[in-house]
C-alpha positions, 0 to 999 in steps of 0.5 A: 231363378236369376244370374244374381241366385248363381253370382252368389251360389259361385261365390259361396261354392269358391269360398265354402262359407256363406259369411266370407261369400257375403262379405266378398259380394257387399252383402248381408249373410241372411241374403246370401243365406236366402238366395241359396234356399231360394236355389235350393226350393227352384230345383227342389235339390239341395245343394250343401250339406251342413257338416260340423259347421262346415259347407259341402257341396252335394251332387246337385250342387257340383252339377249346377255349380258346373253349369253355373259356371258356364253360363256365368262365363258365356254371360261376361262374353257377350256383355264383352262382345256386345260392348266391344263389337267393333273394337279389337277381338279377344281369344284366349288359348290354352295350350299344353307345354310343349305346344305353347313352349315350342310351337305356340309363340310362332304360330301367333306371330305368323297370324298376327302377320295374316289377320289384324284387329284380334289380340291373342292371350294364352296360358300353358297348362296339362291336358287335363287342366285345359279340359277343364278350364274348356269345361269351365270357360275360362279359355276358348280355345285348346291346343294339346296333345293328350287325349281328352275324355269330356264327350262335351269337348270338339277334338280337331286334330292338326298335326303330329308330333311323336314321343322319343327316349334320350340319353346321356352320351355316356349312358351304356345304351349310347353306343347301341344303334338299335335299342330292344325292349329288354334293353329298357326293362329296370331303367331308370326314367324321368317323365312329365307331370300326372295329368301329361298327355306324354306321361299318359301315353308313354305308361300306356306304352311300357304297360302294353310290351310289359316293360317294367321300369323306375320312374325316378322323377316327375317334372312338368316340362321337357326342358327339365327331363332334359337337364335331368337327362344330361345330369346322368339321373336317367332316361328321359321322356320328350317330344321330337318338337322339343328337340333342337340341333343344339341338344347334346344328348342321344335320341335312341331308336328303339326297335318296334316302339313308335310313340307317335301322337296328334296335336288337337285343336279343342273347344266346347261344342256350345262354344260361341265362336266369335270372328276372332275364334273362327279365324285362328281355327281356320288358320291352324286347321 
């Protein structure tokens, strides 16, 4: 078996179809064809089922597609690492959106001012979306707040952060000092997106006091629950870092319910971890 056999098994994963997969490698679809059968008899598993005309990948196939993928993209870093070796380091973060909206840009900035000679990249995504390109390779780094279940994942935690409940100033909870459970039962809420560490932990907390409540709206950052908040639709669900002195809505204190949570600090535990990686850990660790 060789890196071409999973170059085109990739290929032919991504496009369900040997002869857009052939055309897109430059390549005959009898080759891609036989590289396949080529897998297929090296780990005697097969790895598509051939349905109505159409390729589905089997169990074997997705578990060697996901090894496929790791170790085509620990490949590329060392091609990358090995080519560039005095040249500027590279490290791309993942972070989830409120650490990469609220906290991320500073963090880089106060690095930058300490170590030189490593450039940063980042994108924002879910927690759930960051364990898989963790998995996958695509990042080398995560930062997020929700928990992660892949045992193949180091979780590092470095700072907490915690879960609040605001309102519009002229909501009827507003006013009240102190906010009972009860006074939650049948509100209306707009929380984060499915795959959210905040939207995961806030149902698990509603489930764990019986509190049966409306989700009336989904979104994927806090700077909409907020707007979605000060429009009158509800109560929203937003992290302390998200909040500034400028916000004109209400935080209310609910009695006996702490949402409080950690941001951590992710990577896989094969993850080769370059001068570049070791320097932003030890400095946000």
């Amino acid at each position: 078996m060789k890196f071409r056999h999973l170059i085109i098994f990739k290929y032919v994963c991504e496009e369900m179809n040997m002869t857009k997969a052939a055309k897109k490698l430059f390549m005959s679809q009898p080759s891609v064809s036989q590289a396949i059968r080529e897998l297929e008899d090296y780990y005697q598993n097969q790895l598509f089922e051939r349905l109505s005309h159409k390729l589905h990948l089997t169990e074997a196939g997705a578990e060697l597609l996901r090894y496929a993928e790791h170790m085509l993209a620990l490949n590329a870093e060392l091609e990358e690492v090995m080519k560039s070796r005095s040249s500027i380091q590279k490290i791309k973060i993942g972070a989830t959106v409120t650490i990469g909206t609220y906290c991320l840009p500073q963090w880089i900035a106060d690095f930058y001012d300490k170590i030189e000679g490593i450039d940063i990249s980042s994108s924002i995504k879910n927690t759930k979306d960051i364990e898989k390109s963790i998995l996958n390779s695509t990042i080398d780094l995560g930062l997020v707040e929700g928990e992660i279940d892949a045992p193949d994942i180091i979780t590092k935690p470095f700072m907490q952060d915690e879960l609040v409940i605001i309102c519009h100033d002229e909501h009827k909870l507003s006013t009240k000092k102190s906010v009972s459970k009860e006074d939650l039962k049948n509100e209306r809420f707009l929380i984060r997106e499915t795959g959210s560490g905040s939207r995961r932990m806030f149902l698990d907390m509603v489930k764990s006091h019986d509190i049966s409540i409306q989700v009336i709206g989904e979104f994927n950052n806090n700077e909409a629950i907020k707007n979605g908040v000060l429009s009158g639709l509800g109560l929203g669900v937003v992290s302390k870092a998200s909040i500034s002195a400028h916000d004109s809505f209400i935080e209310l204190n609910v009695k006996d319910i702490k949402m409080t949570r950690e941001f951590s600090l992710i990577y896989h535990k094969n993850k080769l971890l370059n001068k570049g990686i070791k320097a932003f850990m030890e400095y946000m660790l």
